[in-house]
N, C-alpha and C positions, 0 to 999 in steps of 0.2 A: 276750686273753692277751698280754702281753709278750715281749719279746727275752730271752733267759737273762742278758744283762748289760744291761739295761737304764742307762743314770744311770753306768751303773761306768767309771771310767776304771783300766787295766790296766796294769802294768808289768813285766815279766819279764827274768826272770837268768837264766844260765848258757846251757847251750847242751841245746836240746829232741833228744828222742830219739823221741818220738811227734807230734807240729807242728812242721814247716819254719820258720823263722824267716821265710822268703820271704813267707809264707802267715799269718803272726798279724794285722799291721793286716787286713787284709778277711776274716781269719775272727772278729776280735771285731769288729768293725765293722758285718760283719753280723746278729751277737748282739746289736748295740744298745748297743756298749760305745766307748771310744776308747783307742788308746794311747798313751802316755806314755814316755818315754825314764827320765825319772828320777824316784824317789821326794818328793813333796811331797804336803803337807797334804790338797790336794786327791786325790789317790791314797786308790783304794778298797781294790784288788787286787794283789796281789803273786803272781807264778807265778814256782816255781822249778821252775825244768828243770833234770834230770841232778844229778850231782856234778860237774861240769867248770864251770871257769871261773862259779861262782856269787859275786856280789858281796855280800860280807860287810857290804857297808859300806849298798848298798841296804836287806840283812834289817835291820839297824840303825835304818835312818830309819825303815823301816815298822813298825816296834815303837814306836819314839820318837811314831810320827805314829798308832798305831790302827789300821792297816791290816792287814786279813784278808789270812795269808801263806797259802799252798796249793803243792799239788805239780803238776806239769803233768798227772798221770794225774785230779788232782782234777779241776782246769781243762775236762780232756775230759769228764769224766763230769758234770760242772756242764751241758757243753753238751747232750751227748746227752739228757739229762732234760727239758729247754727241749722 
């Protein structure tokens, strides 16, 4: 069986109120996933955290580009199910 983000390359905005931002690269990392700074084509995943400081302009590309947007409590419950 696989990593819960297998392939997925992750991107996330705003500012988390359940994951440390300290703590994302090596928790998707070790889901099997990488992440990304900014939204491109090749972007799987979009995690928005919070209401604070969420970049409008990311949710944008990621629409523009296909990309599955999710909440960061999805994000967690994504993992836990793995």
């Amino acid at each position: 069986m696989g990593a819960a983000l297998d392939g997925h390359r992750v991107v996330f905005t705003g500012q988390g109120t359940i994951i440390s931002r300290a703590n994302v690269r090596q928790i998707v990392s070790e889901a099997g996933g990488t992440t990304m700074g900014a939204v491109t084509p090749e972007t799987t995943l979009l995690v928005v955290c919070g209401p604070e400081a969420v970049s409008e302009r990311k949710i944008a590309q990621a629409r523009k580009h296909g990309v599955k947007i999710i909440t960061e409590r999805q994000f967690v419950d994504l993992l836990e199910r793995a």
